[in-house]
C-alpha positions in Angstrom: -3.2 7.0 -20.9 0.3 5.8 -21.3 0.6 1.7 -21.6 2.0 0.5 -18.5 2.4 -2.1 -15.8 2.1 -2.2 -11.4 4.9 -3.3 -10.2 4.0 -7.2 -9.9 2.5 -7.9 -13.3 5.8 -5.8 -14.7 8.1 -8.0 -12.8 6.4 -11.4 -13.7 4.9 -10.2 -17.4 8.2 -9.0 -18.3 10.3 -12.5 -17.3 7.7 -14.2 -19.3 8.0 -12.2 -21.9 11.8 -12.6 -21.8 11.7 -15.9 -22.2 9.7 -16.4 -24.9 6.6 -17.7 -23.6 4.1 -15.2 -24.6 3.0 -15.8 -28.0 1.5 -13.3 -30.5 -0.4 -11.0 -28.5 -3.5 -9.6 -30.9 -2.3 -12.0 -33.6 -5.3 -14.0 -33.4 -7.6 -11.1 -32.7 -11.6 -11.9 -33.9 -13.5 -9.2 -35.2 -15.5 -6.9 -33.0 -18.4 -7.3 -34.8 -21.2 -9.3 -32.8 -22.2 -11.1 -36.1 -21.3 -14.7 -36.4 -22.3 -15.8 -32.8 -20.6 -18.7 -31.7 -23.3 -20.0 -30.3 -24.0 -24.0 -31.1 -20.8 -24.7 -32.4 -19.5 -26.8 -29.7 -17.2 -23.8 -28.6 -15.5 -24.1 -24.6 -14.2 -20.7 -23.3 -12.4 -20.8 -19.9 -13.6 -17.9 -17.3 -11.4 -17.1 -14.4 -13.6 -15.5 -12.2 -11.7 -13.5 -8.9 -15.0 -12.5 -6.6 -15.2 -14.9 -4.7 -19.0 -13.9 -3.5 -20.2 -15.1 -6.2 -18.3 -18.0 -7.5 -21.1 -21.1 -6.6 -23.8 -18.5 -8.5 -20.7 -18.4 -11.7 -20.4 -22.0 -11.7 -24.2 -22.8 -11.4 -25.1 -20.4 -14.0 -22.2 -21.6 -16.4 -23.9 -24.9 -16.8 -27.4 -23.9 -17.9 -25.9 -21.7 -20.4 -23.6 -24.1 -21.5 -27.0 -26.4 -21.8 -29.2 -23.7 -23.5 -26.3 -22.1 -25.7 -24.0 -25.0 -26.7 -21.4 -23.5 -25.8 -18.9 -25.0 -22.8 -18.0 -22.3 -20.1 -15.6 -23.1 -17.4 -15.4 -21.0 -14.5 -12.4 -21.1 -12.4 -11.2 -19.0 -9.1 -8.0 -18.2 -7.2 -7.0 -16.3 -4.1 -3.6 -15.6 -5.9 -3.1 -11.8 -6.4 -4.6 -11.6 -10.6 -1.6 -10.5 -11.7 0.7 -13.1 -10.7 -2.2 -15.5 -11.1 -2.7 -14.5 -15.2 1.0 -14.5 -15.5 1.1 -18.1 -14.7 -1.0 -18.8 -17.3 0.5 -16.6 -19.9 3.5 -18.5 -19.4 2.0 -21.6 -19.8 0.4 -20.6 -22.9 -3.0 -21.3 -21.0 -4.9 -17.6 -21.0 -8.3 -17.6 -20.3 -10.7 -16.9 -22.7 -12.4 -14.2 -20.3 -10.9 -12.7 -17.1 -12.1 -11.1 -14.3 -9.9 -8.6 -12.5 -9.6 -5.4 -11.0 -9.9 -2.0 -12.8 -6.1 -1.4 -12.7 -5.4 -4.5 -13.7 -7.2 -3.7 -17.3 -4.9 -0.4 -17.3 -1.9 -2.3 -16.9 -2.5 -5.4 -19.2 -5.2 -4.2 -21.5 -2.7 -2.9 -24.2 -0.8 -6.3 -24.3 -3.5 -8.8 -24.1 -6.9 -7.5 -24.5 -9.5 -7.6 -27.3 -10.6 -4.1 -28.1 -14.6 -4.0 -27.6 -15.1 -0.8 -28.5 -18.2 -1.2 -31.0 -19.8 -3.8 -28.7 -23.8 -2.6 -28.0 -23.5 -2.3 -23.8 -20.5 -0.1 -24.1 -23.2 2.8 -24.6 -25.6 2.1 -21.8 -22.4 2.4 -19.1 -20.2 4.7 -17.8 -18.3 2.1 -16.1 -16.4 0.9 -18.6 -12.5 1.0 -18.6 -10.7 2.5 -21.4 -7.1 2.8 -22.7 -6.1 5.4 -25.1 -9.6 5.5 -26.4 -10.5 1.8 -27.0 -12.8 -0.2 -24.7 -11.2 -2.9 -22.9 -13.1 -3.2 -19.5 -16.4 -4.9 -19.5 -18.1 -3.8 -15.8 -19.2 -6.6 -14.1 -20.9 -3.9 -11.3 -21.8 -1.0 -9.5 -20.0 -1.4 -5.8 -19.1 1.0 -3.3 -17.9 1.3 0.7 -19.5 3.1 4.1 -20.5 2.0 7.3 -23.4 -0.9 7.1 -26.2 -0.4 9.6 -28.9 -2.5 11.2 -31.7 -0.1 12.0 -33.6 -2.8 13.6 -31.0 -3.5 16.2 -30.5 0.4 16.9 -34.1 0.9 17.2 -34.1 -1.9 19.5 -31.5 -0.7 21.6 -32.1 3.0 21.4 -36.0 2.8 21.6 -35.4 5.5 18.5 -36.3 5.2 14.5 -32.8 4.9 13.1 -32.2 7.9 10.2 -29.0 7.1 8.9 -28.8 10.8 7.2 -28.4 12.2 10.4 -25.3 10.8 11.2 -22.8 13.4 9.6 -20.1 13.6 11.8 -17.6 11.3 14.0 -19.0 13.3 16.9 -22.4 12.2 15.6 -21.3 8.6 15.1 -20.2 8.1 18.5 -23.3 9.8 20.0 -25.7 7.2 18.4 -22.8 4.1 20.0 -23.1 5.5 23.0 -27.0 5.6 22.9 -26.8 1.8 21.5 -24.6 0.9 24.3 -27.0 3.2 27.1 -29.4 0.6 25.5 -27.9 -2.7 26.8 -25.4 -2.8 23.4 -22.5 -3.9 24.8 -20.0 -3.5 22.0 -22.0 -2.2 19.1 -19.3 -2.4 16.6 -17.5 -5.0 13.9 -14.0 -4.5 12.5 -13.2 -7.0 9.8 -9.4 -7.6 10.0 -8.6 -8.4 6.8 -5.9 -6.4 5.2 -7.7 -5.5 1.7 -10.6 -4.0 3.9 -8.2 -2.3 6.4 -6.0 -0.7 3.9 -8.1 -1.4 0.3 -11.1 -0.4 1.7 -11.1 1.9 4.7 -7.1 3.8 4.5 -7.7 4.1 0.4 -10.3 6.6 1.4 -7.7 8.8 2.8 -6.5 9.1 -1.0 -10.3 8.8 -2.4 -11.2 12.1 -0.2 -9.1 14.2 -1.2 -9.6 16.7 -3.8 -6.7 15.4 -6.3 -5.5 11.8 -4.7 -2.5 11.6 -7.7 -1.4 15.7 -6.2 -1.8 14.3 -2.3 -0.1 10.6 -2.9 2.9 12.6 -4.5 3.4 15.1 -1.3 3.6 12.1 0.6 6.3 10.3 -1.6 7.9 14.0 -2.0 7.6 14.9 1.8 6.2 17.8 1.0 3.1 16.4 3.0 3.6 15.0 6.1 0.8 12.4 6.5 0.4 12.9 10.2 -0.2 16.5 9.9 -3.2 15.8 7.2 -6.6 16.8 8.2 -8.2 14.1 6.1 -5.9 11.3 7.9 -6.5 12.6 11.1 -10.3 12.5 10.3 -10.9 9.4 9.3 -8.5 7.8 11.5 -10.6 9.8 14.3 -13.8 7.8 13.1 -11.4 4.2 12.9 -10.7 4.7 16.5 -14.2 5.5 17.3 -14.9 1.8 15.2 -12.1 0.5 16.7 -13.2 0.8 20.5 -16.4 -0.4 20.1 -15.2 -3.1 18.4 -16.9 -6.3 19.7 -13.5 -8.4 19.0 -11.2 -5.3 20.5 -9.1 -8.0 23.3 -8.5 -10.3 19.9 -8.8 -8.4 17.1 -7.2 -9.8 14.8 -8.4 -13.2 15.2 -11.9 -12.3 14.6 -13.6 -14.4 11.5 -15.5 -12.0 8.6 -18.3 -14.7 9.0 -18.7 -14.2 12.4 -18.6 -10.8 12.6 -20.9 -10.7 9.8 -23.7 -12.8 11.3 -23.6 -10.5 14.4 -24.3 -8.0 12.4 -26.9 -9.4 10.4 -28.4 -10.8 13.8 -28.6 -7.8 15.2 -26.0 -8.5 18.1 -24.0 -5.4 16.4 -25.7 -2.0 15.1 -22.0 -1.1 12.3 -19.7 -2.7 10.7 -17.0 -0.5 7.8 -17.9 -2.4 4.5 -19.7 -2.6 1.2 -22.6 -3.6 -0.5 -20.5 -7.5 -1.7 -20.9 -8.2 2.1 -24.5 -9.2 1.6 -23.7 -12.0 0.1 -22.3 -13.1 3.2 -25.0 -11.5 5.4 -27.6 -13.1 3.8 -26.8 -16.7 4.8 -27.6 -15.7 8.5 -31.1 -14.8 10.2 -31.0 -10.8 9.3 -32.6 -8.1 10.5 -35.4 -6.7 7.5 -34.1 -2.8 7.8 -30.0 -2.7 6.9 -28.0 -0.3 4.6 -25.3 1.9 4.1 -24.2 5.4 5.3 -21.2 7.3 4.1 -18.2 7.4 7.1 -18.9 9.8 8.9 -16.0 12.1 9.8 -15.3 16.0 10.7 -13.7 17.1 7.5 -16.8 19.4 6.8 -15.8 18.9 2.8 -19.0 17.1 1.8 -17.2 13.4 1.8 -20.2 12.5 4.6 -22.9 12.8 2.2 -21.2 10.5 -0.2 -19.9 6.8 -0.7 -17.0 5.4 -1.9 -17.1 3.4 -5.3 -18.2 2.9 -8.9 -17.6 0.0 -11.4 -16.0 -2.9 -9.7 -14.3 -5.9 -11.6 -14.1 -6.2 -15.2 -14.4 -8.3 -17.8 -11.4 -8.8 -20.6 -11.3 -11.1 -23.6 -8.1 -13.0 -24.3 -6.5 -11.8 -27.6 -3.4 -13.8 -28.1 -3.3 -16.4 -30.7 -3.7 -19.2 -27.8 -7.5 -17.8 -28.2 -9.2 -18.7 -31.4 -12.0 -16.2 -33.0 -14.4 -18.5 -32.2 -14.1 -18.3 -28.6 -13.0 -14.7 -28.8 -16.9 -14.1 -30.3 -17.9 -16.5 -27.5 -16.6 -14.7 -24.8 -18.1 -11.3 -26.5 -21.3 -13.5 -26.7 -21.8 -13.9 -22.8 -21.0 -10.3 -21.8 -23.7 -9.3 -23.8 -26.0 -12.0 -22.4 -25.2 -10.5 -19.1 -25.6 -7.3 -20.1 -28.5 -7.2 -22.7 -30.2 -10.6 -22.3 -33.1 -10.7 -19.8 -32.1 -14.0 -18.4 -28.6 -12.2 -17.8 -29.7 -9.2 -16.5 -32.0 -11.6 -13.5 -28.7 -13.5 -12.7 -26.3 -10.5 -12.0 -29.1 -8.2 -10.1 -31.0 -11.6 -8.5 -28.8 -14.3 -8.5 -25.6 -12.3 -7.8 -27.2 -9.4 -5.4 -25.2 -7.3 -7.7 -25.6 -3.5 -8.7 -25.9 -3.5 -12.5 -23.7 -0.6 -14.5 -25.7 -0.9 -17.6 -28.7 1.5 -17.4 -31.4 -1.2 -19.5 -30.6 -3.0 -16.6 -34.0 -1.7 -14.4 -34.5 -4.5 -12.5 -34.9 -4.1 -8.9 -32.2 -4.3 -6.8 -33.4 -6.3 -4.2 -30.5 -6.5 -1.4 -31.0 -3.4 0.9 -26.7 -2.8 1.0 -27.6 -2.5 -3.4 -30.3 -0.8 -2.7 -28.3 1.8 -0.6 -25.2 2.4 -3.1 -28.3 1.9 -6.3 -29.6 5.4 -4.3 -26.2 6.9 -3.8 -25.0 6.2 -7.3 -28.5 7.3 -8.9 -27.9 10.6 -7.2 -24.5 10.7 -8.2 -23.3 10.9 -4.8 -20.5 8.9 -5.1 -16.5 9.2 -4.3 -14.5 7.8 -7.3 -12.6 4.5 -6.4 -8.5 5.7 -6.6 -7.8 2.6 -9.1 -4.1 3.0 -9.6 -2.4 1.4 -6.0 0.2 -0.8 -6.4 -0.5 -4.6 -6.1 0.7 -4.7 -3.0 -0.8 -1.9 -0.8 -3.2 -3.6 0.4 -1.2 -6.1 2.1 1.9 -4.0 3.1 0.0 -1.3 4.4 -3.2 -3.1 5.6 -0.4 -5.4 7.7 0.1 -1.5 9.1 -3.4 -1.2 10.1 -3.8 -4.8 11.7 -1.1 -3.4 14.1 -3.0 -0.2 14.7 -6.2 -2.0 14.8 -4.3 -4.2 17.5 -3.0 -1.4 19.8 0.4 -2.6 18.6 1.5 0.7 17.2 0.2 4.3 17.5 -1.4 6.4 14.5 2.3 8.7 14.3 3.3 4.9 13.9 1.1 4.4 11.5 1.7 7.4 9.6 5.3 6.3 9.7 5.4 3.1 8.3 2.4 4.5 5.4 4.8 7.0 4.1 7.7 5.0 3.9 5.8 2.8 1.7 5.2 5.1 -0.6 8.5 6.4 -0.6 9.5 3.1 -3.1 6.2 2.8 -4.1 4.4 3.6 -7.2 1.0 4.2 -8.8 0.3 3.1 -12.5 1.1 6.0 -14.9 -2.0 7.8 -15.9 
């Protein structure tokens, strides 16, 4: 894989780097050996965490191992987008010591500013991990993927019918089992989170996802050689969006509607579906919810296998700092907690327990407890899961998901849609890889 940059951490990284203000990146690398544990020497390292699920659980833990271990952790969290977030502290000479970002943020930074932890112990019990040019930079944090949440309890409730999620292939089929809900005294059985980085991070990216080669089908659209309008896999799941989209609960105001409370109708049972993934427990679990929930592929009539499957994999990742504004002490630090989270048992309870996360490392075999983890732990397990596409640029998500807040809001139609997608990507650009 060639180094390279997204388009926002290129433009910001390379001012910064233009005037002067990065300093000696890998000159003050620490071994990757896991002798010498910092451990007790009065050490701080700085964490910037950017899930914000599970940033009181971050902040909690932090303390008691800053207690047991001697060593002071920070955790901090923004809302910025990580690369122009990092870049700020780059340029103030402030990196942290361990940052959490998205896959394609460790393809485009990792070469520049990352410790290699290639001979670190948890890099063989993952597949997870994220790799440049044949060094380990990438440290999963978890196993998370996307589909349709359902509450069985509220179906069966409605319905009068055992819910079997494994029945529901189709968008034909999905609509049948609304309809029943709705025959059933379900008014409007659906939620549709408004947010742009589920809209178009989450549900459109599986139009890329789907397809065979996404790199060969995001080029025919930039090229024109594939008019997205005419594609079968668009047209499919944008089929199943509209189904989603009429039975939304929140269709008069639709983009007004609050993730909590669309949440906690779901977890209530006042909704049977909402498009999501298995992080949204964290939210769902504050409310009164329903014992029998999970996750179902989305359905759709593509007939190509994708309703049998999930969308997802490793999600976030750990990288240590490696420019001389880090010290080997806290770069052996840093290298100290991932392997508490990954090999330590205490660790281990606070990412699958604490965090209702699925774990990527396979001595991880603690129950996943959550029934959304539970339901990508199966799909994964069986290796029935969709790679995520982890090359968009930084700013798909809220370009194109301010597309699908208008299509979501009657305000244009899907040729409308289609339009304003591909002439996003006709300037656009996915990292080289």
């Amino acid at each position: 894989m060639k180094k390279h940059f997204k388009r926002a951490a290129a433009a910001l990284f390379a001012g910064i780097l233009a005037a002067g203000l990065l300093a000696g990146c890998g000159g003050g690398a620490a071994s990757s050996s896991d002798s010498g544990s910092a451990s007790g020497d009065g050490v701080a390292i700085s964490v910037f965490n950017s899930k914000m699920e599970i940033q009181e659980q971050l902040e909690e833990k932090a303390a008691e191992y800053s207690e047991e271990k001697g060593v002071d952790v920070e955790v901090y969290y923004s809302s910025d987008t990580v690369a122009a977030h990092l870049a700020t502290r780059y340029s103030s000479n402030e990196p942290y010591t361990l940052s959490m970002v998205d896959a394609k943020d460790v393809y485009a930074l990792a070469e520049e500013h990352a410790l290699d932890l290639s001979d670190q112990e948890w890099v063989a019990n993952t597949t997870q991990a994220v790799s440049v040019n044949g060094k380990v930079y990438g440290f999963p944090v978890c196993v998370e993927a996307r589909g349709i949440i359902y509450n069985a309890d509220a179906i069966k409730k409605a319905t009068g019918e055992d819910f079997d999620p494994e029945s529901i292939k189709t968008t034909d089929d999905f609509k049948a089992i609304i309809d029943k809900c709705k025959a059933g005294g379900m008014e409007s059985p659906v939620g549709v989170m408004k947010e742009d980085w589920s809209l178009a991070g989450h549900f459109l990216a599986e139009v890329y996802e789907q397809h065979e080669d996404p790199d060969a089908f995001i080029s025919g659209v930039q090229d024109g050689s594939i008019k997205l309008i005419e594609d079968q896999k668009f047209n499919d799941m944008m089929d199943t969006f509209d189904v989603l989209r009429d039975n939304n609960y929140a269709k008069d105001a639709a983009i007004s509607a609050e993730r909590e409370v669309t949440e906690q109708k779901l977890a209530e049972g006042e909704i049977a579906f909402m498009f999501g993934g298995n992080w949204d427990w964290s939210v769902i679990n504050a409310y009164d919810y329903s014992e029998n929930m999970g996750m179902m592929p989305v359905p759709n009539n593509s007939g190509d296998g994708s309703d049998s499957k999930l969308v997802g994999g490793g999600s976030k990742y750990f990288f240590i700092d490696s420019s001389e504004n880090t010290t080997p002490e806290q770069q052996q630090a840093a290298k100290d907690f991932l392997n508490w989270l990954a090999n330590d048992p205490e660790g281990q309870e606070f990412v699958v327990t604490d965090c209702a996360l699925v774990p990527p490392f396979s001595n991880n075999t603690l129950e996943v407890t959550d029934p959304l983890g539970k339901s990508v732990k199966k799909y994964a397990d069986a290796d029935a899961l969709i790679g995520n596409y982890n090359y968009l640029p930084d700013d798909h998500y809220s370009v194109v998901g301010a597309s699908m807040q208008k299509y979501l809001a009657g305000e244009i139609d899907r040729a409308g849609l289609a339009d304003e997608v591909t002439k996003y990507w006709a300037t656009a650009e996915v990292g080289a890889h």
